[in-house]
N, C-alpha and C positions, 0 to 999 in steps of 0.2 A: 866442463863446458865453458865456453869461452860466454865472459858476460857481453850484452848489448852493448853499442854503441851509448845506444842512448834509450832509456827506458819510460812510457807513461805510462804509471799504474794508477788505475780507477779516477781520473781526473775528472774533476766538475769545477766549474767556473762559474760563479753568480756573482751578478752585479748590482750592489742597490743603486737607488736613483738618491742622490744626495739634497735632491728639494722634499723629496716625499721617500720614508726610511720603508714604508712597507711596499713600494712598487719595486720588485725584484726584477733579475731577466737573469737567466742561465741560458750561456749560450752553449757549454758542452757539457755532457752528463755523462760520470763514469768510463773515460775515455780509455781504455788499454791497448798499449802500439809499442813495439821494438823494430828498434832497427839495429841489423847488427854492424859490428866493423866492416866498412868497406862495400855497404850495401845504398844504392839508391832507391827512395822511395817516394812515389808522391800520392799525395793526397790531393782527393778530389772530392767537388760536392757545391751545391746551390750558393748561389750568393746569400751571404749574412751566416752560414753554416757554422761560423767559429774554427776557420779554416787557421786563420792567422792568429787568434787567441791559441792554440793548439803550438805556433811556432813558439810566441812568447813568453810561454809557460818554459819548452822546452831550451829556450834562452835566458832565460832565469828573469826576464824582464817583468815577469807577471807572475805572482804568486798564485797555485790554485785555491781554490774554497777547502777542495779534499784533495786528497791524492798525492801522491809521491811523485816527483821524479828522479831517476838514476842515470849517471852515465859514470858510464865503464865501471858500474857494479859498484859506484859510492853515489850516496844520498846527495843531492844538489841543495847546494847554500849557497842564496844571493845569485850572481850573476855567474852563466857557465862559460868558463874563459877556456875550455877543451872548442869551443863554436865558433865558428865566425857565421856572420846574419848578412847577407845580399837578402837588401827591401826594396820594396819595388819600386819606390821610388828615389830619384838621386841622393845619394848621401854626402852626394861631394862638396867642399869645403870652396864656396865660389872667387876666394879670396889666395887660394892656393893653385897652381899648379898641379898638372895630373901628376907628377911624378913628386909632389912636397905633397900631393892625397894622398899617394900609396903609400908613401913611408912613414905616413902621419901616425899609424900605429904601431910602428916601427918603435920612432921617435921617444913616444909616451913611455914604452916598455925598458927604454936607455940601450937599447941596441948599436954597437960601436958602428956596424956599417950596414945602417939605415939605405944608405941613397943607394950603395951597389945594388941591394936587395931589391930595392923597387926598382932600377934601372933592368934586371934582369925580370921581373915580371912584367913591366910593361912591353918589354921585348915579345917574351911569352905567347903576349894576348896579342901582338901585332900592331905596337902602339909604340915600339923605339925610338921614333923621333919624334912624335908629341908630346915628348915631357915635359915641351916648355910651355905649353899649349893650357890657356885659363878652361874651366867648364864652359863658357860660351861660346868659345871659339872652335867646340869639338861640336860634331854631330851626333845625336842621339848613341847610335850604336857604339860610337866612342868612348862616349860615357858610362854605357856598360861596362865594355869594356876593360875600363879606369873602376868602375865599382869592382869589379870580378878580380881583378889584380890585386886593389886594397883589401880584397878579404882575404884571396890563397895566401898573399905575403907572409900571413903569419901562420901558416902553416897549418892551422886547424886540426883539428882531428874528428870535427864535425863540420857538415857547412848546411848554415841556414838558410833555403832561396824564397823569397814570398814575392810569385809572380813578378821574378824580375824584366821579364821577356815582353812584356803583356803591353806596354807604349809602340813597341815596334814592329814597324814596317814587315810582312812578311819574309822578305827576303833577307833582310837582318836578323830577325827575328831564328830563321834556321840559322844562319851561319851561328849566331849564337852560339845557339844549342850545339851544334857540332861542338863547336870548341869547348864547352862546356864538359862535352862527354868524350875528347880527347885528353883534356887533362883530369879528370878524373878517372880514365883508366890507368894513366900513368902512376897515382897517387894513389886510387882507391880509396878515399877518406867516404865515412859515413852521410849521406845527405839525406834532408829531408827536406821535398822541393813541393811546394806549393802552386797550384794551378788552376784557372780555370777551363783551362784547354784541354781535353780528354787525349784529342791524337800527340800533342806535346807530352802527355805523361804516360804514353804509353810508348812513344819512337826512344824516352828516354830511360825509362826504368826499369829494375829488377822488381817493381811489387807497387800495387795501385789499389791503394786504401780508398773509400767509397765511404765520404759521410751524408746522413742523412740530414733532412731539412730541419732547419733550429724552429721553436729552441730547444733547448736538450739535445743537441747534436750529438749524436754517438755512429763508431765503425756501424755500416751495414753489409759490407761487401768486401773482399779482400781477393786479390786477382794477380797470381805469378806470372810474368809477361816473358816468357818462352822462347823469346826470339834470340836468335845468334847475335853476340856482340863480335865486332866492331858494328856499330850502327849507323846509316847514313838516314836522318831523319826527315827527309824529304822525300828517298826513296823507298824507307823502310813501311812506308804509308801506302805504298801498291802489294803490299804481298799479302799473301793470302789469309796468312796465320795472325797480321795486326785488324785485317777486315773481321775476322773471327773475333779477338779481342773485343774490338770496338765495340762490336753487336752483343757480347755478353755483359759487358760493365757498362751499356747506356741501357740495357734493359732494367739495371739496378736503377740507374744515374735519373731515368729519364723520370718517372715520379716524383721523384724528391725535387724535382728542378719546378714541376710544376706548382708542386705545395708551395716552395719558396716564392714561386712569382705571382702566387693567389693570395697568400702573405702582404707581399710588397704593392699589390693591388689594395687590400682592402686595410691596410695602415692608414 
């Protein structure tokens, strides 16, 4: 059998409070998730759920309390460089040009031809002639974009997204995602996309993980999403079989959302 992509076994993540050593908080408990090669998946669930600690573990940016992780069937030490991480917020370098961001990791790696490589992904994403273009002077969806370029460039064999969609404007916001899920069929690299949009993680993916309200955030619900690819995520939200989805995984979703907001009330 062909190993995971990317593997979390029994993951738990506690935090002490460094003023006070015995106030702990575990935001996930005992987490188990595979995803295989060439499989998208997202994860959903309340806010505070340790949606994003779940990615940073899996980025090697966070060590667990317990628990392993694997990818491609070796034990992960230090940072996992099979991944590239699209965060939801700009990662762009405001001092550089969109096309001296994209090759920026390029560059660091000693790669002889840096700039073709990012001149053809910005092409890619529909960004060809703004490479001379500073992060200011782009519009939001630009700057996705320019983020989404600087990650494929290096080719990943995983790709990390944590609500990168989530600033923007609806209508940017699908075009996105379309492109998002054109070039990842082209590629088929493993993804593990983070959301808080239920019909976004469902127009997008092969399998929609359901965590429950922290703390101790653990899988409740796991749901294979059925629908025919190629996907148009704008239209694929009238048909019958995502209205079916919906209503199954908010029937999970829709508790756990309230805990969370009873939670964040009585904080």
């Amino acid at each position: 059998m062909t190993a995971p992509a990317l593997s979390l076994q029994g993951i738990t993540c506690t935090f002490v409070s460094r003023e006070d050593k015995t106030q702990r908080y575990t935001a996930v408990r005992d987490v188990h998730l595979d995803i295989a090669p060439g499989e998208f998946v997202s994860v959903v669930g309340p806010t505070g759920c340790g949606k994003s600690t779940l990615l940073n573990v899996a980025a090697g940016l966070l060590a667990p309390s317990s628990g392993r992780v694997e990818v491609f069937g070796q034990p992960l030490v230090g940072i996992n460089t099979r991944a590239g991480y699209m965060f939801q917020a700009d990662s762009l370098m405001p001092w550089r040009t969109a096309i001296d961001n994209v090759m920026a990791g390029l560059q660091f790696r000693g790669v002889p031809d840096a700039r073709a490589q990012a001149e053809h992904w910005l092409k890619r994403v529909g960004l060809g002639g703004f490479g001379d273009r500073y992060p200011h002077q782009l519009s939001g969806g630009m700057r996705k974009r320019t983020s989404l370029a600087q990650t494929l460039v290096l080719d990943p064999d995983i790709i990390l997204m944590d609500e990168p969609f989530s600033a923007l404007d609806i209508q940017t916001r699908q075009l996105m995602e379309n492109e998002v899920l054109q070039l990842w069929a082209e590629k088929k690299k493993a993804v593990l996309f983070i959301t808080h949009d239920l019909d976004e993680a469902i127009a997008m993916s092969d399998r929609v993980v359901v965590l429950s309200a922290g703390p101790g955030s653990r899988p409740i619900g796991e749901f294979t999403i059925d629908i025919e690819r190629p996907r148009d995520v704008a239209e694929v939200r009238m048909t019958p079989r995502f209205i079916e989805l919906h209503q199954a995984i908010w029937d999970v979703l829709r508790e756990e959302v309230l805990k969370g907001y009873r939670q964040q009330l009585a904080a």
